[in-house]
KOLTI-855488 format. One record per residue (C-alpha): x, y, z; residue in three letters; residue number from 1. Coordinates in Angstrom, 3 decimals. Example, Ala and Ser with C-alpha at 12.3 -4.5 7.8 and 13.67 -1.06 7.14 Angstrom:
<r><x>12.300</x><y>-4.500</y><z>7.800</z><residuo>ALA</residuo><num>1</num></r>
<r><x>13.670</x><y>-1.060</y><z>7.140</z><residuo>SER</residuo><num>2</num></r>
END
This chain:
<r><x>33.012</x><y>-8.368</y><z>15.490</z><residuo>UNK</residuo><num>1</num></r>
<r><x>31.610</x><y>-4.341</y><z>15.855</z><residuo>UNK</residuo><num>2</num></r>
<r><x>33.595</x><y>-3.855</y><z>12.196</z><residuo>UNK</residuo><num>3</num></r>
<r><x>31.167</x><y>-6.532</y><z>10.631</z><residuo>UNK</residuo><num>4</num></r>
<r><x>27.854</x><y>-5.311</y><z>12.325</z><residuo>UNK</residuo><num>5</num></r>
<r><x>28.311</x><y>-2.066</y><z>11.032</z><residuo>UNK</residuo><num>6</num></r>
<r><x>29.404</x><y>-3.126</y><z>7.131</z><residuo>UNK</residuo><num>7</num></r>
<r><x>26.527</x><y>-5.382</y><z>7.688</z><residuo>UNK</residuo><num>8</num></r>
<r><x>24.228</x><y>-2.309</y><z>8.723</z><residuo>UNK</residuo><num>9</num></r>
<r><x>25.577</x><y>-0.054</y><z>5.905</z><residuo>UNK</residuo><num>10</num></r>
<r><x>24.786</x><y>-3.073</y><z>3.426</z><residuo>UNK</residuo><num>11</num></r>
<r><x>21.345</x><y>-3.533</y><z>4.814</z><residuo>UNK</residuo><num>12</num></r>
<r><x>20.737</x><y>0.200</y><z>4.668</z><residuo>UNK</residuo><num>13</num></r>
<r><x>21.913</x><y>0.521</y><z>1.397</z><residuo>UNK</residuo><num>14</num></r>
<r><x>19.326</x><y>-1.835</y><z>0.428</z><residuo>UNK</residuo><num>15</num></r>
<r><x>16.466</x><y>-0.913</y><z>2.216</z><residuo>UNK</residuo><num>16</num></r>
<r><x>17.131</x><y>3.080</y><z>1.141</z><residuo>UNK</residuo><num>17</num></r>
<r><x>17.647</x><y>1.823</y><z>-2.495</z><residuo>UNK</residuo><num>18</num></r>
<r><x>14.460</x><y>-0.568</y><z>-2.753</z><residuo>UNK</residuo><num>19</num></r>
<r><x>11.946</x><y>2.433</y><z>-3.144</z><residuo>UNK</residuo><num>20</num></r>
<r><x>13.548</x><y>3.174</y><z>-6.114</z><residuo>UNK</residuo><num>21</num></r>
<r><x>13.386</x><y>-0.068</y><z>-7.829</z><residuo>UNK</residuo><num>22</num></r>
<r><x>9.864</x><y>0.191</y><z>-7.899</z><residuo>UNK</residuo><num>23</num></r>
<r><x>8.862</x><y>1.675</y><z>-11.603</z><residuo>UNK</residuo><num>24</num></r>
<r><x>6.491</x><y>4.736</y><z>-10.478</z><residuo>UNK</residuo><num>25</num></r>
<r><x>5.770</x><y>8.043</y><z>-11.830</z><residuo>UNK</residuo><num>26</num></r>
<r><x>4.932</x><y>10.946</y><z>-10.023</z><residuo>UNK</residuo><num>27</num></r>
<r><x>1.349</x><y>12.006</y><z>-11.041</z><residuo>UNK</residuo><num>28</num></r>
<r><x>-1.290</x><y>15.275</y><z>-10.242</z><residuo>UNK</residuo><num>29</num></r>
<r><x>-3.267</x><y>14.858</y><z>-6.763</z><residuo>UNK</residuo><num>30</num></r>
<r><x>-5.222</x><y>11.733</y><z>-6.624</z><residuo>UNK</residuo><num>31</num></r>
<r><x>-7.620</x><y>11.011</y><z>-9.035</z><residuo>UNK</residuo><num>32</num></r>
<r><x>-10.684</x><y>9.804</y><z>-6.600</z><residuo>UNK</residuo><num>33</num></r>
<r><x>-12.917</x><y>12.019</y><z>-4.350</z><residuo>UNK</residuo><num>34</num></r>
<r><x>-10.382</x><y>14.548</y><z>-3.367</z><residuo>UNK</residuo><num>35</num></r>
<r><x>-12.236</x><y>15.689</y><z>-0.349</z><residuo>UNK</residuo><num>36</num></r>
<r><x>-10.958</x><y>12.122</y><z>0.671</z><residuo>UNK</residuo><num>37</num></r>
<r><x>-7.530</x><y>12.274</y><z>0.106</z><residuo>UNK</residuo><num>38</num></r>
<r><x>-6.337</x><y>15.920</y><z>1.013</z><residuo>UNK</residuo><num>39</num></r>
<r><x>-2.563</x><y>15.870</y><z>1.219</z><residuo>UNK</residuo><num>40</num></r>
<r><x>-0.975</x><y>16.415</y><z>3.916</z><residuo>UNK</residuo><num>41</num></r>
<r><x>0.773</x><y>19.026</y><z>2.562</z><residuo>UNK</residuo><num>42</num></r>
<r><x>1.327</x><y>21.100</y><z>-0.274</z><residuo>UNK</residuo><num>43</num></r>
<r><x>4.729</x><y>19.019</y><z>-1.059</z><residuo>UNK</residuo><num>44</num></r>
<r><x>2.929</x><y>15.703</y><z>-0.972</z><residuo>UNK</residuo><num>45</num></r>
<r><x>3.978</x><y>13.836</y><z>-4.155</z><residuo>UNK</residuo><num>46</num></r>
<r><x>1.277</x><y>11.417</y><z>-5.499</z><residuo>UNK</residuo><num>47</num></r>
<r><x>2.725</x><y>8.202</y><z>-7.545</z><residuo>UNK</residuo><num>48</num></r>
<r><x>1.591</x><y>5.818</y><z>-9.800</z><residuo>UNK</residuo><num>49</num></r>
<r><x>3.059</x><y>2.545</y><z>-10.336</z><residuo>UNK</residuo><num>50</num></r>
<r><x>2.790</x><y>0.313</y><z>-13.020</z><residuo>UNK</residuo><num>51</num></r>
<r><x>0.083</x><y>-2.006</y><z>-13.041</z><residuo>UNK</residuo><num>52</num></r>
<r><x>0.904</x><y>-5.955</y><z>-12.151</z><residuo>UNK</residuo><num>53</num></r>
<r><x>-0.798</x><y>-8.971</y><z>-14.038</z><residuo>UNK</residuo><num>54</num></r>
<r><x>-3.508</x><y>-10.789</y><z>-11.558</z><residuo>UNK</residuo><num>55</num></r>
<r><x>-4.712</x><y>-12.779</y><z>-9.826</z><residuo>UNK</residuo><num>56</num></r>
<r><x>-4.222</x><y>-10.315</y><z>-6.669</z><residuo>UNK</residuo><num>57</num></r>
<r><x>-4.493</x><y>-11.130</y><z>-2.996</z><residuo>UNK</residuo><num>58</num></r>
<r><x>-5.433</x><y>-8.580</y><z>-0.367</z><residuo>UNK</residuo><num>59</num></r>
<r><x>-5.038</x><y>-8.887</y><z>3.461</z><residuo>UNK</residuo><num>60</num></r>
<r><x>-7.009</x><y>-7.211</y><z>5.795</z><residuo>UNK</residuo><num>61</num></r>
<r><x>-5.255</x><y>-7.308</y><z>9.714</z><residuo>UNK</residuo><num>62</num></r>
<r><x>-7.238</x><y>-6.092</y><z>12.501</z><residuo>UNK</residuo><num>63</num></r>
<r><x>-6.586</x><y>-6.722</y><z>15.761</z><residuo>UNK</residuo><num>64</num></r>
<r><x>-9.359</x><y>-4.963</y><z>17.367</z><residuo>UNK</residuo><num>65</num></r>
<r><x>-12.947</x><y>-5.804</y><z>16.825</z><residuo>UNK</residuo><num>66</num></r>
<r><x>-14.429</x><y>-3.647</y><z>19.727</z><residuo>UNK</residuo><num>67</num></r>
<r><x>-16.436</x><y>-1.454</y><z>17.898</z><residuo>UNK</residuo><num>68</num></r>
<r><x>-19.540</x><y>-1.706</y><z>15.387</z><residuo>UNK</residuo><num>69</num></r>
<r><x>-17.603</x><y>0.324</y><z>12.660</z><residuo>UNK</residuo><num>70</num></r>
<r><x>-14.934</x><y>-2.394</y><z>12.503</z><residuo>UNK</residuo><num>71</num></r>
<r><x>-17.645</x><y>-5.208</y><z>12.658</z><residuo>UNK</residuo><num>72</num></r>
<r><x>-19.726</x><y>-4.032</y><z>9.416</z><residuo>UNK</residuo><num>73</num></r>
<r><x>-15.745</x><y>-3.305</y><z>7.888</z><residuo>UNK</residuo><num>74</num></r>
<r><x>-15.329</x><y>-6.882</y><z>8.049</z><residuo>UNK</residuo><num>75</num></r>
<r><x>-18.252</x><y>-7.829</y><z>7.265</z><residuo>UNK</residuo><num>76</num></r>
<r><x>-17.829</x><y>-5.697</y><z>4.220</z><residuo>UNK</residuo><num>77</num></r>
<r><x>-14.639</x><y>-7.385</y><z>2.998</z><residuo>UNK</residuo><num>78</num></r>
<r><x>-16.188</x><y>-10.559</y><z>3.520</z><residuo>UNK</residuo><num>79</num></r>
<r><x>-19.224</x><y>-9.952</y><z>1.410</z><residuo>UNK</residuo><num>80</num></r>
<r><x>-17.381</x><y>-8.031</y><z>-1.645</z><residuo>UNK</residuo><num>81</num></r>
<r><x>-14.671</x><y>-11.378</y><z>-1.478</z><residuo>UNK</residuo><num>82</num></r>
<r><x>-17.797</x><y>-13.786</y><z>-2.009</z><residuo>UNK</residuo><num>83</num></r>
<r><x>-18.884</x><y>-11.942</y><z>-5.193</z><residuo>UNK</residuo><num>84</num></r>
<r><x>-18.508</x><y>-13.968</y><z>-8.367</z><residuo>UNK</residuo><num>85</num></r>
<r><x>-15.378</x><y>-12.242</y><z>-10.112</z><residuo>UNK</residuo><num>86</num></r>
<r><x>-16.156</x><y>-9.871</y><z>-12.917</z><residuo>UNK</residuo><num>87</num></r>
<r><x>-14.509</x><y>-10.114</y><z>-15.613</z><residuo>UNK</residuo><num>88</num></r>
<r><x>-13.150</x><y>-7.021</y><z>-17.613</z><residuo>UNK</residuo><num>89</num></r>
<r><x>-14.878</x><y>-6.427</y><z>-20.785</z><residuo>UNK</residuo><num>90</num></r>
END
């Protein structure tokens, strides 16, 4: 029984270490927004790019605390861009 837990744990972490790498990215130069915003953490910090995926895209938002104002207007936010009419690229 403990020999098939652990060639089932070596299996599963052979997959989960080996997934990363499925995913086609490239590493790229620092990110390409407001980089006061997104200072690495260090100087080693890689930055990737990954190839872009056809549409139509569907993005979650989870939070479990609502006891501030900050999180109110966040999700009030979200809610207002996802009512916009879609644009469509030109």
């Amino acid at each position: 029984m403990k020999a098939s837990r652990l060639i089932y744990g070596i299996a599963l972490g052979a997959i989960l270490a080996a997934t990363p790498a499925l995913a086609e990215r490239k590493t790229v130069a620092g990110p390409s927004a407001d980089p006061k915003c997104f200072t690495p953490w260090s100087e080693k910090t890689k930055y990737f790019q990954f190839d872009k995926k056809a549409g139509p895209y569907r993005i979650a938002l989870a939070n479990g605390f609502i006891a501030n104002t900050w999180r109110i207007q966040m999700i009030k936010t979200a809610k207002a861009y996802a009512a916009q009419p879609r644009s469509r690229p030109s």
